[in-house]
VOPAGU-2260 file (C-alpha; in pm, 1 decimal, decimal comma):
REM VOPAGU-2260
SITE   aa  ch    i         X         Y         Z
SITE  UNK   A    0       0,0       0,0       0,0
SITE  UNK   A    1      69,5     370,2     -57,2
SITE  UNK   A    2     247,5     566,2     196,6
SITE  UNK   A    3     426,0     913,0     200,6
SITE  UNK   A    4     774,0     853,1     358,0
SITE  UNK   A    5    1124,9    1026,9     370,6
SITE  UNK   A    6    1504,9     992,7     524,8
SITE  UNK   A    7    1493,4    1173,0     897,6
SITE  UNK   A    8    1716,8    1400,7     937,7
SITE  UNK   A    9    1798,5    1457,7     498,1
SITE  UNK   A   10    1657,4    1750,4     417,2
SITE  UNK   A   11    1395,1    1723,2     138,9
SITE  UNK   A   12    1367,0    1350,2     106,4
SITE  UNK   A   13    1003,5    1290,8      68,6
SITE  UNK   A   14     897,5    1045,1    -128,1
SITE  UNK   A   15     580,8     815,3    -222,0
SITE  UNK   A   16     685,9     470,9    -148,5
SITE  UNK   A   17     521,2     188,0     -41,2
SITE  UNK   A   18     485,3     -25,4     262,5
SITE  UNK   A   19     309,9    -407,8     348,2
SITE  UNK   A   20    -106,5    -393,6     381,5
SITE  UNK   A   21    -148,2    -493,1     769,2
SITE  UNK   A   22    -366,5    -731,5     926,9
SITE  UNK   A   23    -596,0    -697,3    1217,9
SITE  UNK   A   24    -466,5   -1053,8    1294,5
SITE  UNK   A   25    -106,1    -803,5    1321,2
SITE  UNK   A   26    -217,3    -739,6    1710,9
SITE  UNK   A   27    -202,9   -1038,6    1944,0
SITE  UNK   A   28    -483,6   -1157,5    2157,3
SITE  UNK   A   29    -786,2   -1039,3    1971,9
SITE  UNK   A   30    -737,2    -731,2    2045,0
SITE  UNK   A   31    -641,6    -544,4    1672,3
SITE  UNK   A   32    -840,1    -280,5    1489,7
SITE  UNK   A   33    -772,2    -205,9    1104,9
SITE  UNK   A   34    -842,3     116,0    1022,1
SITE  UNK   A   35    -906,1     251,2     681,9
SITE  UNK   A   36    -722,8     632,5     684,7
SITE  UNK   A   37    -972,0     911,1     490,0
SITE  UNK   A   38    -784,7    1205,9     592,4
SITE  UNK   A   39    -466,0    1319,3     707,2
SITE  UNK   A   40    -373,0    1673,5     842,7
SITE  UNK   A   41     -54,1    1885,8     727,0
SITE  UNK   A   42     119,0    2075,6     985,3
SITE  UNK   A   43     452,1    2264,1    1062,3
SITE  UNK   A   44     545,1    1946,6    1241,4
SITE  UNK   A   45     546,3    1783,6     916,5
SITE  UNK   A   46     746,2    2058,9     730,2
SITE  UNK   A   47    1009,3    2081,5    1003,4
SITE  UNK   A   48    1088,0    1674,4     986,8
SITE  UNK   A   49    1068,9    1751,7     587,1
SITE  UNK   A   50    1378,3    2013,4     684,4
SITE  UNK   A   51    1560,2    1753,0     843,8
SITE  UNK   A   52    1564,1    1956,0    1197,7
SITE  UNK   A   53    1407,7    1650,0    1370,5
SITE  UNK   A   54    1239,4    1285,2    1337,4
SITE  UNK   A   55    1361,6     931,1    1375,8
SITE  UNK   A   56    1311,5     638,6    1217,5
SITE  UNK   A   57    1147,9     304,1    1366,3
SITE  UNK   A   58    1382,2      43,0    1497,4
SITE  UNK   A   59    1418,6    -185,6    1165,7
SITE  UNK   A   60    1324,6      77,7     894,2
SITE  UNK   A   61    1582,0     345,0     715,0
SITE  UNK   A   62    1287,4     584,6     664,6
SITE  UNK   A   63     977,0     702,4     843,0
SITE  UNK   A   64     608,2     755,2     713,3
SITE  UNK   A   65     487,8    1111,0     837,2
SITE  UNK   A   66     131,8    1227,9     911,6
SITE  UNK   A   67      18,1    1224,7    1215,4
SITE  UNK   A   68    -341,3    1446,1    1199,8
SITE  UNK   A   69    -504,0    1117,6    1123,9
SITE  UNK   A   70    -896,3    1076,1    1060,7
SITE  UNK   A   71   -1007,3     719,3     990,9
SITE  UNK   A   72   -1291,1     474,7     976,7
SITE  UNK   A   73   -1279,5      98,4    1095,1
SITE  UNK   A   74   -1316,7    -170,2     876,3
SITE  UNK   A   75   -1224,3    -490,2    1097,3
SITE  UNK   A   76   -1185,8    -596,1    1450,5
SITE  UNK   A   77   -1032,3    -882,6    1616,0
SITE  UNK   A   78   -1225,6   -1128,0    1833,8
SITE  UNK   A   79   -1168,2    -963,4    2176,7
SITE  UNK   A   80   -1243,9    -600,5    2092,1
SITE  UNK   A   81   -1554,8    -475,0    2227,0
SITE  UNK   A   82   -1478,3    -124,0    2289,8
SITE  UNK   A   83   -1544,3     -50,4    1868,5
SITE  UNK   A   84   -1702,6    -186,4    1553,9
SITE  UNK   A   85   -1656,0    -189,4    1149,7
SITE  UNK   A   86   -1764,7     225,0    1079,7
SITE  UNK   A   87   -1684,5     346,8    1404,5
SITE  UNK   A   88   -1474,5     665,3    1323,8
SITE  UNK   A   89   -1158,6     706,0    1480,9
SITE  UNK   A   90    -855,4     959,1    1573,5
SITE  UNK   A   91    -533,8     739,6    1661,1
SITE  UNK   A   92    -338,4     896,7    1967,0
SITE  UNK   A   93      56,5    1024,7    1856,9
SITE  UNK   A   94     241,9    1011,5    2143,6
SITE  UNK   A   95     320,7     621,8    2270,9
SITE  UNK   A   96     449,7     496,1    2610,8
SITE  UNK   A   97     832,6     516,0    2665,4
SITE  UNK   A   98    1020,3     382,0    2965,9
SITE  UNK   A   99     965,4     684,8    3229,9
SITE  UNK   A  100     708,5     638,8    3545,2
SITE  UNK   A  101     479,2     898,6    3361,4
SITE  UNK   A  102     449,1     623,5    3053,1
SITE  UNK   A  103     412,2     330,3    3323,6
SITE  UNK   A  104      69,5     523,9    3427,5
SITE  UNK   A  105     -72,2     630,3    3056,3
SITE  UNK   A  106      63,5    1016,7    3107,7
SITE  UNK   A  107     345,1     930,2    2843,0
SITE  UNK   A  108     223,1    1326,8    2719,1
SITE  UNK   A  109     438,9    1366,5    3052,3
SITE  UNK   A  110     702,2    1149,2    2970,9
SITE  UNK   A  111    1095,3    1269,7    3088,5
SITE  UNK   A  112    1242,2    1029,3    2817,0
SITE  UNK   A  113    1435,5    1221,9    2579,6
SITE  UNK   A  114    1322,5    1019,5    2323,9
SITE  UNK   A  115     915,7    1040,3    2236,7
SITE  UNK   A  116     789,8     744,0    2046,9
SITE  UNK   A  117     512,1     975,2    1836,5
SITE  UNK   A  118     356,3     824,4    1476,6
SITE  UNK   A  119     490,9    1028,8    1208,4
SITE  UNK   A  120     723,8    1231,8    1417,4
SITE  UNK   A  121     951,1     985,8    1604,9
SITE  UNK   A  122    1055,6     619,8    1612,5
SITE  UNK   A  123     697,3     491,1    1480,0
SITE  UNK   A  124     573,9     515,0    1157,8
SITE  UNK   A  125     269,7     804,7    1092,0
SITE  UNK   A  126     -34,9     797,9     931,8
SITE  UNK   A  127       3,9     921,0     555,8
SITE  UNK   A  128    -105,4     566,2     435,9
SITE  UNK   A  129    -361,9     360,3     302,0
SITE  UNK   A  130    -440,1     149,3     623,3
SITE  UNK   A  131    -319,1     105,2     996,5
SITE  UNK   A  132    -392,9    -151,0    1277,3
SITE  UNK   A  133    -389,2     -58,7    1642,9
SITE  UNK   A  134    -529,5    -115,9    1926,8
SITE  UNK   A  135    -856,4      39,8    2063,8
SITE  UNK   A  136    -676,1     191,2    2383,5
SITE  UNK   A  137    -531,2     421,5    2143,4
SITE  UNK   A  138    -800,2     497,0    1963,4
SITE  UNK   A  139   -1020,4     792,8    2042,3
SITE  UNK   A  140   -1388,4     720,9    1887,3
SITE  UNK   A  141   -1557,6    1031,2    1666,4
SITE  UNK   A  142   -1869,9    1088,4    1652,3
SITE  UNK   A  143   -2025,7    1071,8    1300,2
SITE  UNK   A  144   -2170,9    1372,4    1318,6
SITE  UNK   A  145   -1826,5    1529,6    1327,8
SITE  UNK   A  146   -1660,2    1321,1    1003,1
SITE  UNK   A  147   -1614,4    1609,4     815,5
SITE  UNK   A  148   -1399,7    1819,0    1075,0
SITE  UNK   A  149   -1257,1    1501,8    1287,6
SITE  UNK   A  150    -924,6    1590,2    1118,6
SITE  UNK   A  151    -863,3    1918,5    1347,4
SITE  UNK   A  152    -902,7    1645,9    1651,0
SITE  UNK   A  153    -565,3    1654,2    1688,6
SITE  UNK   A  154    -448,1    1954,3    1722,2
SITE  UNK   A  155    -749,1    2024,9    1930,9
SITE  UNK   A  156    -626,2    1788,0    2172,9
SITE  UNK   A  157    -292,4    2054,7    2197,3
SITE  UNK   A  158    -525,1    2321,3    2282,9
SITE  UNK   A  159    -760,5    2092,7    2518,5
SITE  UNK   A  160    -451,3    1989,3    2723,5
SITE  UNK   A  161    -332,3    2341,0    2769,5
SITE  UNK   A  162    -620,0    2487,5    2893,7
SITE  UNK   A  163    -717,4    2202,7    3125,3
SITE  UNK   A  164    -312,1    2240,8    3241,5
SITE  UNK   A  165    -450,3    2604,8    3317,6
SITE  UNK   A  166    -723,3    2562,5    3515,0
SITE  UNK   A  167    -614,6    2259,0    3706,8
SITE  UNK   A  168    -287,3    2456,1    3842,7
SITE  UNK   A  169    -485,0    2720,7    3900,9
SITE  UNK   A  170    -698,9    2549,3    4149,3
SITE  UNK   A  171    -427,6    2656,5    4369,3
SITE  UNK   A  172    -603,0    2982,3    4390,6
SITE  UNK   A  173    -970,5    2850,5    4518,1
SITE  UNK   A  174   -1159,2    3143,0    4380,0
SITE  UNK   A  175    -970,3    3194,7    4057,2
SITE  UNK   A  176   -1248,1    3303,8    3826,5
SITE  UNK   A  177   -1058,7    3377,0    3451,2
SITE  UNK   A  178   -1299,7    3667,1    3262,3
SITE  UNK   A  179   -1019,0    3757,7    2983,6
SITE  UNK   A  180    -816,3    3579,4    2759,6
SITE  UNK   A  181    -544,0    3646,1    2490,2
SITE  UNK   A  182    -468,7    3403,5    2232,9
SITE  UNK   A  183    -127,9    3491,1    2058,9
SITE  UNK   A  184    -139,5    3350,8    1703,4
SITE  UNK   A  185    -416,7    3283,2    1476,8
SITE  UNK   A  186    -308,7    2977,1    1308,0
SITE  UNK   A  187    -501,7    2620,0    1332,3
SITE  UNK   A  188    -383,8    2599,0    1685,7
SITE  UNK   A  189    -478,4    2969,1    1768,0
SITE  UNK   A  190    -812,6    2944,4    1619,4
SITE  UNK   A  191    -879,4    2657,3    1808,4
SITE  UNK   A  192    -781,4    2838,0    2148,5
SITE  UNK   A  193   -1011,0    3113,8    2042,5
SITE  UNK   A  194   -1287,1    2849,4    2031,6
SITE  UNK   A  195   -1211,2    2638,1    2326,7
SITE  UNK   A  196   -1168,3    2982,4    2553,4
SITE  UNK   A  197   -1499,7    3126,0    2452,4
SITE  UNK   A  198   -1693,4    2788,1    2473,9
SITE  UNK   A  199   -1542,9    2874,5    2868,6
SITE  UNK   A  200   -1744,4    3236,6    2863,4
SITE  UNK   A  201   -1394,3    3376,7    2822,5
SITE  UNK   A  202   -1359,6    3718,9    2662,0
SITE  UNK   A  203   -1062,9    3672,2    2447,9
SITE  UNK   A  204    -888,6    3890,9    2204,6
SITE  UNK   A  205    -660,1    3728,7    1932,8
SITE  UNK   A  206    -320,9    3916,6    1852,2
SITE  UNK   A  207    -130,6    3802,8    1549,4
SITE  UNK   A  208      35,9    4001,8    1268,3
SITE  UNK   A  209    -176,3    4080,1     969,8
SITE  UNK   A  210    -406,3    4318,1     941,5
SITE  UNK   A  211    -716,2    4204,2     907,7
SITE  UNK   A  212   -1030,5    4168,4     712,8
SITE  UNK   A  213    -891,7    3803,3     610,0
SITE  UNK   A  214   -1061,4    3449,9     668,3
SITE  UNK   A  215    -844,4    3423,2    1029,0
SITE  UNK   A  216   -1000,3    3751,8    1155,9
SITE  UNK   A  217   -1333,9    3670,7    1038,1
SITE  UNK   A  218   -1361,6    3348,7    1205,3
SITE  UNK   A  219   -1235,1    3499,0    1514,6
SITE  UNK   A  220   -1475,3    3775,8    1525,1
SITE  UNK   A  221   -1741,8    3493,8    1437,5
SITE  UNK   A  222   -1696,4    3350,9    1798,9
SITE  UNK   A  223   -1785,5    3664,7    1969,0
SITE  UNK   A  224   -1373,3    3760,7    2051,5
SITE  UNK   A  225   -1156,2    4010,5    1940,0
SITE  UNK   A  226    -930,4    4045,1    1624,8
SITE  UNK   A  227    -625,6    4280,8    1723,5
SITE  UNK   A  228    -334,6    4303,5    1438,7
SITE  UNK   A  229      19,6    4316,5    1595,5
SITE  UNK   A  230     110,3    4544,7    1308,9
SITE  UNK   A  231    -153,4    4824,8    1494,4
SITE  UNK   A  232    -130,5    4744,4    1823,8
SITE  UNK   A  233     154,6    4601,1    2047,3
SITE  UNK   A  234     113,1    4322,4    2312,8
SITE  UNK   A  235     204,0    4569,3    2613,3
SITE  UNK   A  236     -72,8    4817,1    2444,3
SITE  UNK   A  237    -337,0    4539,5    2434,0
SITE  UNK   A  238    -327,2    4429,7    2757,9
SITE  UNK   A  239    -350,7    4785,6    2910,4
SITE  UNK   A  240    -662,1    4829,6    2690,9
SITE  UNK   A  241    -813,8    4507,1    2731,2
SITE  UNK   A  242    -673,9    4330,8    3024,4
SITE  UNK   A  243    -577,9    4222,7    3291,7
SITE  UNK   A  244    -514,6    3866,0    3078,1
SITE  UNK   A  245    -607,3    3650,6    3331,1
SITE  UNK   A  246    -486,9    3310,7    3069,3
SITE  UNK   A  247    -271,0    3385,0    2776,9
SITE  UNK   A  248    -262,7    3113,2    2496,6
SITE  UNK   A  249     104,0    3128,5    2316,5
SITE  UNK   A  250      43,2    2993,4    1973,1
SITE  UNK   A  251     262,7    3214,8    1728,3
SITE  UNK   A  252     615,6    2993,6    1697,7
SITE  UNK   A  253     778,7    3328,0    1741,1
SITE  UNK   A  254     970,5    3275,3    2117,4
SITE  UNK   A  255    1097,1    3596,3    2179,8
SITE  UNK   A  256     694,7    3688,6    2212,1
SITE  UNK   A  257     683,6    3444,4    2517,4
SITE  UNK   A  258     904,2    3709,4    2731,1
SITE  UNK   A  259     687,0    4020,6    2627,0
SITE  UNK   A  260     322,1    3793,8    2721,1
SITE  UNK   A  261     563,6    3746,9    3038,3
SITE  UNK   A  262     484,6    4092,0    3109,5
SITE  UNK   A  263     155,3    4129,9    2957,2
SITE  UNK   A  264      10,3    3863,4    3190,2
SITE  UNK   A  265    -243,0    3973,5    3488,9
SITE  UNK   A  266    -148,9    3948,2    3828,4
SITE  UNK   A  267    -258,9    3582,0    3955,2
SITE  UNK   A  268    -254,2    3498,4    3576,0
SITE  UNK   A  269    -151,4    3162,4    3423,0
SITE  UNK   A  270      30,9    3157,8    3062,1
SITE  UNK   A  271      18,0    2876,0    2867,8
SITE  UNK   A  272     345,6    2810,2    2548,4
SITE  UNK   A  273     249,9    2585,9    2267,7
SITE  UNK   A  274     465,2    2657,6    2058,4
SITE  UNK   A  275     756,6    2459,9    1979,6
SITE  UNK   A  276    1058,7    2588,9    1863,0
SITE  UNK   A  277    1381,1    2433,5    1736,9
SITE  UNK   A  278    1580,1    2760,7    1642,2
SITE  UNK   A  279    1859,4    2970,8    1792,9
SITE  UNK   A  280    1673,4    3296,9    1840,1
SITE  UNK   A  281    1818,6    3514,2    2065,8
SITE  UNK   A  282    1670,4    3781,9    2297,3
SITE  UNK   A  283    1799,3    4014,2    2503,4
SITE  UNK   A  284    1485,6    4113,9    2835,5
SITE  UNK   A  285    1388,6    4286,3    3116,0
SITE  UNK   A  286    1481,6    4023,1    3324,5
SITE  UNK   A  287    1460,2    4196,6    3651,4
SITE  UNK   A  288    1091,6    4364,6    3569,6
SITE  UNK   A  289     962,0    3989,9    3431,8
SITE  UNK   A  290    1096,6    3821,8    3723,2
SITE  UNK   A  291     949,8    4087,1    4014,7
SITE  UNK   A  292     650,7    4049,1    3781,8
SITE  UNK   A  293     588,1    3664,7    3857,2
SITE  UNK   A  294     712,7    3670,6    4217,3
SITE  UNK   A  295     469,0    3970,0    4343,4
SITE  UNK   A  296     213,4    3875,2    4136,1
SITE  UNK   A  297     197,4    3516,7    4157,2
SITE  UNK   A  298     212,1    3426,5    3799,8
SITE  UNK   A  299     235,7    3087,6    3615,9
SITE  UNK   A  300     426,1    2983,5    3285,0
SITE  UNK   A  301     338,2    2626,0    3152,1
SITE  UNK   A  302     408,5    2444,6    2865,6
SITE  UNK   A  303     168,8    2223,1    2682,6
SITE  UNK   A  304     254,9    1959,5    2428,3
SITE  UNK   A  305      94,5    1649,2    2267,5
SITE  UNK   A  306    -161,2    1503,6    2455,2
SITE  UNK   A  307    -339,4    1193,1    2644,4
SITE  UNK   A  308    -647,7    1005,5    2643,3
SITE  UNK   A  309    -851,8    1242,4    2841,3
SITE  UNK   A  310    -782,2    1550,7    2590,9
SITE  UNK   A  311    -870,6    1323,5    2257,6
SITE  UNK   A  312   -1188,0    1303,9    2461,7
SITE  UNK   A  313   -1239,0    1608,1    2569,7
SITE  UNK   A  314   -1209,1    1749,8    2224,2
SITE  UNK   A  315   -1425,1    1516,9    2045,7
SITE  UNK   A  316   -1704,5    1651,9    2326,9
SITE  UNK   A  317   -1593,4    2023,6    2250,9
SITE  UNK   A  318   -1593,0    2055,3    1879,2
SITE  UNK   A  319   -1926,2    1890,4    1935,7
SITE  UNK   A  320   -2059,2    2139,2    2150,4
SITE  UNK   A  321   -1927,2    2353,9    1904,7
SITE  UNK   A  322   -2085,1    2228,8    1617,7
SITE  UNK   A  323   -2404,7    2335,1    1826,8
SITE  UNK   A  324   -2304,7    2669,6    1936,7
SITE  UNK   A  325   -2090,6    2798,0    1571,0
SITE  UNK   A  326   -2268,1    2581,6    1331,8
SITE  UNK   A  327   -2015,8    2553,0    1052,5
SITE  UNK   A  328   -1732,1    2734,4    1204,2
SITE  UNK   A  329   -1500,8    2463,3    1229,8
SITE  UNK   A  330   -1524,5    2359,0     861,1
SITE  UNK   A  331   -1396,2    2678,4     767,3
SITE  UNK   A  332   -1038,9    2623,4     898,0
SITE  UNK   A  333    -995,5    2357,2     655,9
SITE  UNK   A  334    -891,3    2561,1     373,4
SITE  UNK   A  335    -685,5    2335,9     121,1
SITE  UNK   A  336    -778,9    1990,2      70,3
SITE  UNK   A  337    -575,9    1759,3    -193,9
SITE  UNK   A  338    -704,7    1449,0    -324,6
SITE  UNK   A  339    -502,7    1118,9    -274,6
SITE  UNK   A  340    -166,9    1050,6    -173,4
SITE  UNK   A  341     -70,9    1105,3    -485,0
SITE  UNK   A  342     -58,4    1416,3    -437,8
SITE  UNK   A  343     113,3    1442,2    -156,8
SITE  UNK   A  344     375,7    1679,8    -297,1
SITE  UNK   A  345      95,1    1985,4    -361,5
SITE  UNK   A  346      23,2    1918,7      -5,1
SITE  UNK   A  347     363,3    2010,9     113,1
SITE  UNK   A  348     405,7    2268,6    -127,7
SITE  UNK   A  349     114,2    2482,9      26,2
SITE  UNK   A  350     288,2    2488,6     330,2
SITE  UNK   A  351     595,6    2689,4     165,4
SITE  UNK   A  352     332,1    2872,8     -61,1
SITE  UNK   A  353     175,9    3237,8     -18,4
SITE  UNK   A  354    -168,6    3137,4     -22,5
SITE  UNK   A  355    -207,1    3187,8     383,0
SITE  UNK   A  356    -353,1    2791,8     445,9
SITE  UNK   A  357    -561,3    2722,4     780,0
SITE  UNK   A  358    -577,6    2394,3     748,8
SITE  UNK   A  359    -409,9    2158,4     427,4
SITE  UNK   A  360    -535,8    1811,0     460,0
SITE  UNK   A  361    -486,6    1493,3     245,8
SITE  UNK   A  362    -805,4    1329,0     110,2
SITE  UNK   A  363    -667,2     936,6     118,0
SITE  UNK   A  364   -1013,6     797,3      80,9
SITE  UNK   A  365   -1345,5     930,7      54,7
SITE  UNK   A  366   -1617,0     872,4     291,8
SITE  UNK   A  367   -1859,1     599,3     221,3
């Protein structure tokens, strides 16, 4: 079968190559699920590995299939699986367990290896394929009604984790009642924060660069928040006209932002980094004024990556609430579609391309 490959760490090695059709029967005990893949998302994930910056192969293999935005539907399922059935759709979890105590308890999001078994990004083959077998512990069940947009589970699950990671250390505080957010970046990840935030009654204003009217300021300003350009208005100004930020939602891939949100952050306020950056940017900041900042006003930075079970949950139930409250909204962000693996080249092309993508997906199969 079909599946979209390259040579970690060799800079623009992608290729369409091909790989063995597996088996439910591949799983011991019963317990295997073959899943058909429909659609696969494309990310800056996938564009850095296509660099070279990052990505290892599986133990065995000189190459590694990418993708790992996966939507899919079941086809078969071994004797002793219970938990789903032949068109049951399906998001597979990235991240698998390592070796750390974190792993040993199903937190491997938590994991202090320094190696991260993740499909498509590290040490296990992704997702850009024809089929897959796994097992239904890693398998996050979508509801039909949500076929069409279950591709942007994933990276929901980013902004599901960070948010709970919010609120949950914030619980230190006993009456800490958020009322305004900032989401830095507007993005697929950005635009999700903006919907998960004001599905929580947040107020939240959205900084990123361009200027808007454009389809990423219109869908922001379609949930009820705030579209602020960086270009008109800096960080430091937008918190003193619309704050305090009592959350802040890093989403830009621009680090030396994280040190000015630093500042921009309320007192008892909780920032949350998503971003994930492999540069050497350099910075030079008010180290003493962000410092006294966090210590007298009891401040919290936190970084959010990947996800578990809970959060593939969790955003299954959210983009269905959203469905409800923003009918439509979410099939918006996915802007560039391209049919079949074939393709798989004008897929990573948009990424590099001026054409401003939300969301570039592969169609591998059509829905039945």
């Amino acid at each position: 079968m079909k599946a979209v490959a390259l040579i970690p760490r060799k800079p623009d090695s992608l290729y369409l190559g091909e790989l063995p059709a597996p088996s439910v029967d591949d799983v011991p005990d019963g317990r295997g699920v073959l899943v058909k893949v429909l659609r696969v998302g494309v990310c800056g994930t996938d564009k850095e590995i296509q660099a070279g910056e990052y990505g290892a192969q599986p133990p065995g293999y000189d190459f590694l299939v990418l993708g790992h935005e996966s939507l899919g539907v079941v086809e078969r399922v071994g004797a002793k699986v219970t938990e789903l059935a032949p068109g049951d759709y399906v998001v597979a979890r990235v991240r698998r367990p390592g070796n750390s105590p974190y792993d040993a308890i199903g937190m491997q999001d938590m994991s202090t290896d320094d190696e991260y078994h993740e499909h498509g990004i590290n040490l296990l083959h992704g997702f850009f394929t024809e089929h897959y077998v796994d097992v239904p512990e890693f398998l996050t069940k979508i509801p039909a009604g949500l076929r069409e947009v279950g591709v942007l589970t994933e990276p929901m699950t980013v902004v599901e984790k960070g948010v709970s990671q919010a609120y949950e250390i914030q619980r230190r505080l006993r009456i800490w009642n958020p009322k305004v957010a900032a989401v830095l970046g507007a993005g697929p990840v950005g635009l999700l924060a903006t919907l998960l935030l004001r599905l929580r009654g947040l107020d939240v204003v959205t900084i990123a660069l361009r200027e808007s009217p454009y389809l990423n300021s219109d869908l922001v300003e379609a949930l009820g928040a705030r579209y602020v350009s960086a270009r008109k208005m800096s960080l430091t100004e937008a918190a003193a006209e619309y704050g305090p930020f009592d959350l802040m939602f890093e989403a830009t891939g621009f680090s030396p932002l994280v040190f000015e949100a630093m500042q921009a952050l309320g007192k008892n306020g909780v920032l949350v980094m998503a971003s994930v950056t492999g540069g050497d940017r350099m910075a030079e900041v008010p180290a003493d004024a962000i410092n006294l900042g966090f210590v007298l006003g009891n401040k919290v930075a936190v970084g959010t990556v990947n996800a578990a079970q809970e959060h593939y949950r969790a955003a299954a139930q959210d983009m269905t609430l959203a469905e409800a409250m923003y009918p439509g909204w979410l099939a918006r962000l996915l802007t560039h579609p391209v049919q079949g693996l074939d393709n798989y080249r004008q897929a990573f092309d948009l990424l590099d391309g001026q054409e401003h993508p939300i969301k570039i997906f592969i169609e591998v199969a059509p829905f039945n």
